[in-house]
N, C-alpha and C positions, 0 to 999 in steps of 0.2 A: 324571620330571616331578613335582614336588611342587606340592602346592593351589595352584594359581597363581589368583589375582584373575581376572574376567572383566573384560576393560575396552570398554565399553560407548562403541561406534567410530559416529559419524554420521558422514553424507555429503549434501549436496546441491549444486545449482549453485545459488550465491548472485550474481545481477547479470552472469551467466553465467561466472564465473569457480566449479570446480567444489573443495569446499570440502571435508574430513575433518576431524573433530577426535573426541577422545575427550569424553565428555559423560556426564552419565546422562539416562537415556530422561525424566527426569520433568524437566529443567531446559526452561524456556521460553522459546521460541523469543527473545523480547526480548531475555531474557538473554544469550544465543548472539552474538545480533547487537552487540547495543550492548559487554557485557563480556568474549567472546573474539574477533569480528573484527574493532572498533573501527568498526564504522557506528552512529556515534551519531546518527543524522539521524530514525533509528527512535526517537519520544521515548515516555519512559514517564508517567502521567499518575493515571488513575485504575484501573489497576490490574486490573480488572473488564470489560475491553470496551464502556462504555461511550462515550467518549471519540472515539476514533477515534486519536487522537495517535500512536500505534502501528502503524496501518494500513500493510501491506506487500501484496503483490503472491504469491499462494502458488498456483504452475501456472496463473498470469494470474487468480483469482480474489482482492477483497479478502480478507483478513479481518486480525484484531487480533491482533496477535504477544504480547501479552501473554494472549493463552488458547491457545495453542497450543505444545504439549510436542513436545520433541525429538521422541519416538517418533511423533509424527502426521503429520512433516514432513519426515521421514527419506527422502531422493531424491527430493525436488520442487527444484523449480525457483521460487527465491524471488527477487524485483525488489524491490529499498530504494527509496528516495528518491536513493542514490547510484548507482543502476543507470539513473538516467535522465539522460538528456545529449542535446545536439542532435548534427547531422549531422556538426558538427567535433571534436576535442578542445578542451575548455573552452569550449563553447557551450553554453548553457542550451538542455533542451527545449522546443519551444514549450508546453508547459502553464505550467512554471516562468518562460518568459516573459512569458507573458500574467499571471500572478497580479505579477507587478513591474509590469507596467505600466498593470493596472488597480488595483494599491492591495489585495490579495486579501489582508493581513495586516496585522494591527499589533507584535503584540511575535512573531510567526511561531513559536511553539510547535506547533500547530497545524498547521501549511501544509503540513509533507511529508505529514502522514495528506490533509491535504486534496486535495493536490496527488494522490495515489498514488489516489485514490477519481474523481478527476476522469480519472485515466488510465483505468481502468475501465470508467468512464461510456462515452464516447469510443469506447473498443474497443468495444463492444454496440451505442452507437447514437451516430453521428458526427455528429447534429443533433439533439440533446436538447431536447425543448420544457421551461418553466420548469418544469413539471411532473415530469418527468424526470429536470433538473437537482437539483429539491428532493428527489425521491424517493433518487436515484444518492447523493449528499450527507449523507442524516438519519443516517447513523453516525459522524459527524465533525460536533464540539463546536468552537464556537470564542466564546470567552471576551471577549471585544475589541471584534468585530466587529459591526456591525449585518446580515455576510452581504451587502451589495449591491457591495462590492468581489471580494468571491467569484465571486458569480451573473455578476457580468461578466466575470472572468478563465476561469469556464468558460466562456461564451458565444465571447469571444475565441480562445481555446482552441481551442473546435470550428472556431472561422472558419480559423485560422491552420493547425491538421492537416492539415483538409479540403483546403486549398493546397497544403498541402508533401506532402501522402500520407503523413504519417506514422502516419494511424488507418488502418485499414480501414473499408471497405464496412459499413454494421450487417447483423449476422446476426440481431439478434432489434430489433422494433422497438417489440417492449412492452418497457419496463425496468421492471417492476413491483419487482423487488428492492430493498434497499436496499445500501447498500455497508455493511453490519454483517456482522460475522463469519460467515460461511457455517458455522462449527460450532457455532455457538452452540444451531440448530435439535439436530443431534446429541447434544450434549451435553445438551441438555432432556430427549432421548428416552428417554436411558438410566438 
């Protein structure tokens, strides 16, 4: 065996399909997503986690795929905006339906981060009061909007889950959190 390279091999289940590729530990997660497995629905924006545009699904918590490196994310279990779909093939989820048919976008740049933080919401607490809704929401920027097509396609949202069971039960019924990058706190610390 002569010096052989180390090739630096990721894994995770992406949208539950379970995914391998060679990467280096420092490339970010965006980049994975949108330039080696073509879910470009993950948009990139500002760069910094400030945004939300990015916002993915990582072991059912938000955070912003543009601060997050391979090596952090290595066998988790990550949800796009393409891992979400209704009950049929080619049915929109109801979040994603609700946000069409309350007007929850205008040029939709925005909408999957939005959409994927609204999922969040939902799974924590399946009756968000506006309070809730604004808190679950402030890590996702929307450019367009005045935000009351939003607040209604969440509100929608929670109505139409709650019907179909497609949220669960809330397990916590403070959502003090916001849907900002859960590492961002980590990353300050160190």
């Amino acid at each position: 065996m002569i010096n052989q390279p180390l090739k630096p091999e990721w894994s995770a289940v992406v949208n539950g399909q379970s995914r391998q590729l060679i990467v280096s530990p420092g490339t970010r997660l965006v980049d994975i997503l949108r330039n080696q497995l073509q879910l470009t629905g993950t948009k990139v924006s500002c760069e910094v986690g400030r945004c939300g545009a990015c916002m993915i699904l990582m072991n059912e918590e938000p955070v912003n795929a543009c601060l997050v490196m391979a090596y952090q994310c290595e066998g988790s279990e990550i949800t796009t905006i393409e891992g979400l779909h209704g009950e049929k093939k080619g049915e929109l989820h109801p979040i994603q339906q609700a946000f069409v048919e309350e007007g929850g976008f205008q040029c939709g740049y925005c909408t999957p981060g939005m959409i994927i933080s609204t999922k969040a919401l939902l799974d924590e607490c399946a009756n968000p009061s506006q309070e809730q809704i604004e808190s679950g929401l402030c890590g996702n920027l929307c450019r367009c909007t005045g935000y009351g097509g939003i607040i209604r396609a969440v509100n929608r949202a929670s109505e139409r889950c709650a019907a179909k069971g497609t949220i669960e039960i809330p397990l916590k019924e403070d959502v003090s959190r916001s849907a900002v990058n859960i590492l961002q706190t980590d990353v300050a610390e160190t």
